[in-house]
N, C-alpha and C positions, 0 to 999 in steps of 0.2 A: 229667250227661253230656248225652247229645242230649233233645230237646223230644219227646216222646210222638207216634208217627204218624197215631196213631188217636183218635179221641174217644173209642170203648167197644174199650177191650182184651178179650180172652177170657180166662175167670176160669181162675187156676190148676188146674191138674189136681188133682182131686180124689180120683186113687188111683194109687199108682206105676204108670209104664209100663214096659215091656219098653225098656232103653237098651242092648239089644246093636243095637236098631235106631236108625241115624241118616239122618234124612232131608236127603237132599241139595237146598237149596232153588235150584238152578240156573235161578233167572226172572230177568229182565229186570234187575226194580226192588225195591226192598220192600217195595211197594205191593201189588203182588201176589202175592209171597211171605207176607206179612201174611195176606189172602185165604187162601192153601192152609191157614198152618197154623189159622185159623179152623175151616176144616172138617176138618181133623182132630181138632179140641178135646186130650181128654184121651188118645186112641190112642198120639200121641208125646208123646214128651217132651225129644226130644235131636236135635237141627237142625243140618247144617253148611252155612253160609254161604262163598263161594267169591270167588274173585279176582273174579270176573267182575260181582257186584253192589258191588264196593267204590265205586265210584261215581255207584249208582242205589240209596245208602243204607243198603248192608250193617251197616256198623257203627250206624247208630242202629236197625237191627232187630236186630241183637245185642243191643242194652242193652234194646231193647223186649220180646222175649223172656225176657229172662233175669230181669227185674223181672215177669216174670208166671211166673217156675217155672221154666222150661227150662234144658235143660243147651245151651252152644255150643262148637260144632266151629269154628273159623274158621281156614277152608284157603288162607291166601296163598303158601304155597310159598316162603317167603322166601330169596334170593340175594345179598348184596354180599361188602364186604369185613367183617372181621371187627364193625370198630365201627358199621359202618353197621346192621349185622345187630341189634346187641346196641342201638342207640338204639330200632327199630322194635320192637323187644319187649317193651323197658320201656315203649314208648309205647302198646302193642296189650294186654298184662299188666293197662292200669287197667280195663278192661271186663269182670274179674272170665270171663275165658274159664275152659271148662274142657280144652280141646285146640285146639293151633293146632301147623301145620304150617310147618316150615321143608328146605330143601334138604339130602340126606343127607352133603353133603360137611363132614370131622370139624373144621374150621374154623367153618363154619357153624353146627353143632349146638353146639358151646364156645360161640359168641358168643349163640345164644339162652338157653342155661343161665346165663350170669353174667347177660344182660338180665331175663328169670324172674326172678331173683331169689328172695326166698323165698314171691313169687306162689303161689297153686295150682295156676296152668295146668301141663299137664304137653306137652311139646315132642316133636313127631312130627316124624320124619325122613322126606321122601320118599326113595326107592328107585330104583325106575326107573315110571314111570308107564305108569298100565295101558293107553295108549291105545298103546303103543309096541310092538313086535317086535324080533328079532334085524336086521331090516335097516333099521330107523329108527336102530338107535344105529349102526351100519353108518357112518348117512351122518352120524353126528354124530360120528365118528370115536372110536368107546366103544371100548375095549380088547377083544382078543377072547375069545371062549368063551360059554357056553353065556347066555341071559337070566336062569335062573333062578340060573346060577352067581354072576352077577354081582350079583344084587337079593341074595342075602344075604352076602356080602361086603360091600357097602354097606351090610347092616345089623347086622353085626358091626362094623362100625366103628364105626357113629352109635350104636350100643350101649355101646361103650368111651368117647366122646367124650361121653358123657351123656346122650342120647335119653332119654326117660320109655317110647317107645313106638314104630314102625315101623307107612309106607303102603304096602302090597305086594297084589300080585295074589293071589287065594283061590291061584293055581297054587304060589306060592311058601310059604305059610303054613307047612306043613308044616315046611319045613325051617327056617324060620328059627326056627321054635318050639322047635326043637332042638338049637339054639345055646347052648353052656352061657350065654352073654351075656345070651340072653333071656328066663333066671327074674326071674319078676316083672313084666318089661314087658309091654306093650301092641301088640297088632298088629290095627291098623284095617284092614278090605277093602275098598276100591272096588270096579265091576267086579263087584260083584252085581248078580244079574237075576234075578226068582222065576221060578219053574218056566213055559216058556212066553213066555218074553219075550223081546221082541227086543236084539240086542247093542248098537245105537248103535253110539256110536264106540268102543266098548272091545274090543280083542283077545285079553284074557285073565279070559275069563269063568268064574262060577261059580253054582250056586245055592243062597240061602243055609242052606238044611244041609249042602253039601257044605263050603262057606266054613268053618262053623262047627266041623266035625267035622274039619277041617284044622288048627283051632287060634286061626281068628281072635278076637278078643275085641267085636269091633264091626264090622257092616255098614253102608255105605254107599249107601244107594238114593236115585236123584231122580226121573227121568223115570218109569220104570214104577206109582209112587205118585204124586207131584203131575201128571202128566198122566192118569191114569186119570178116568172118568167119573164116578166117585165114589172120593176119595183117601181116605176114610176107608176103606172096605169093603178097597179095595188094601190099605192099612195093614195094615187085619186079618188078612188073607191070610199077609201076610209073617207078620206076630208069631205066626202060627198054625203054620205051615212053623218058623218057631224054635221055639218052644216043643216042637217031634216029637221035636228031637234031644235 
């Protein structure tokens, strides 16, 4: 795949980690993403990579990661028409992901399960994104009733349509857990912030035991860990906080 970024990689984790935690690598480049998880060594071991670095090198720190141990989250949110959808995931699938996210509409979710193929990745349905409220979808002209009524409605659907797994806010967990549809699957949270953290831009916040104790199967952390003064001790923190519940 792509050419190695680093001249000395960081040697594989030498003792499983805690992979209900996934660090959200939301920097620039990969250059610097590279750096954080450097200092986290062996703490993590399950990374999600975001739209926002796909071209400051996201996908060759994918494959740089993943050839040193690590599990990857790659979160591109994907949106077309059905075959469009289904080329970018056969095309996204060779990188050996272990979670990649697509848009929860049941068109969408069909075209990434035929692109999958018999891959391993398994295909997350966004929901309604946690940065959003009742009067952001307002102005996007989302049908009405409640937000939470609606994230799991869209994720009973991306559930029947083939989903592996659902992105939702800790707020919604609960219930969609409780969807006869989603024995078995997978429900990743955003939108976590440990005990004491600030919200950023996320409006549907939780922390992660409550997350956890709600149902989710994996948190999502970036800022509060790779900005910390020390991202390892962060780390710890969290996997410490998980490990209570």
């Amino acid at each position: 795949m792509s050419a190695p970024m680093s001249a000395t990689r960081p040697a594989p984790a030498a003792e499983a980690s805690d992979d209900r935690l996934i660090v959200g690598l939301d920097l620039p480049n990969a250059y610097e993403a590279l750096q954080i998880t450097e200092k986290l060594g062996d703490s993590v071991g399950f990374y999600k990579i975001g739209l926002g670095m796909l071209t400051g090198g996201g996908l060759a720190l994918a494959n740089e990661l993943k050839e040193n141990g690590k599990r990857i989250f790659l979160d591109m949110k994907l949106f077309d028409i059905s075959a469009t959808v289904e080329k970018a995931v056969r095309g996204l699938v060779q990188y050996d992901l272990d979670l990649l996210t697509v848009h929860g509409d049941p068109h969408v979710v069909r075209a990434a399960v035929e692109g999958r193929g018999a891959k391993p990745t398994k295909i997350l349905a966004v929901t309604i994104l946690t940065s959003l409220d009742r009067g952001d979808l307002d102005d996007c002209l989302i049908q009405n009733g409640t937000l939470a009524e609606i994230v799991v409605e869209r994720a009973a659907q991306a559930f029947r349509a083939g989903a592996d797994g659902v992105i939702a806010s800790p707020h919604e967990a609960a219930a969609i857990r409780a969807l006869p549809e989603a024995a078995g699957k997978l429900i990743v949270t955003p939108g976590v912030r440990p005990t004491g953290s600030a919200p950023g831009d996320q409006k549907r916040i939780a922390t992660p035991a409550e997350a956890l104790a709600a149902g989710a199967d994996h948190l999502v952390i970036g800022r509060p860990v790779w900005a910390a003064r020390d991202p390892a001790a962060a780390a710890r923190a969290v996997l410490a906080e998980i490990a209570s519940v």
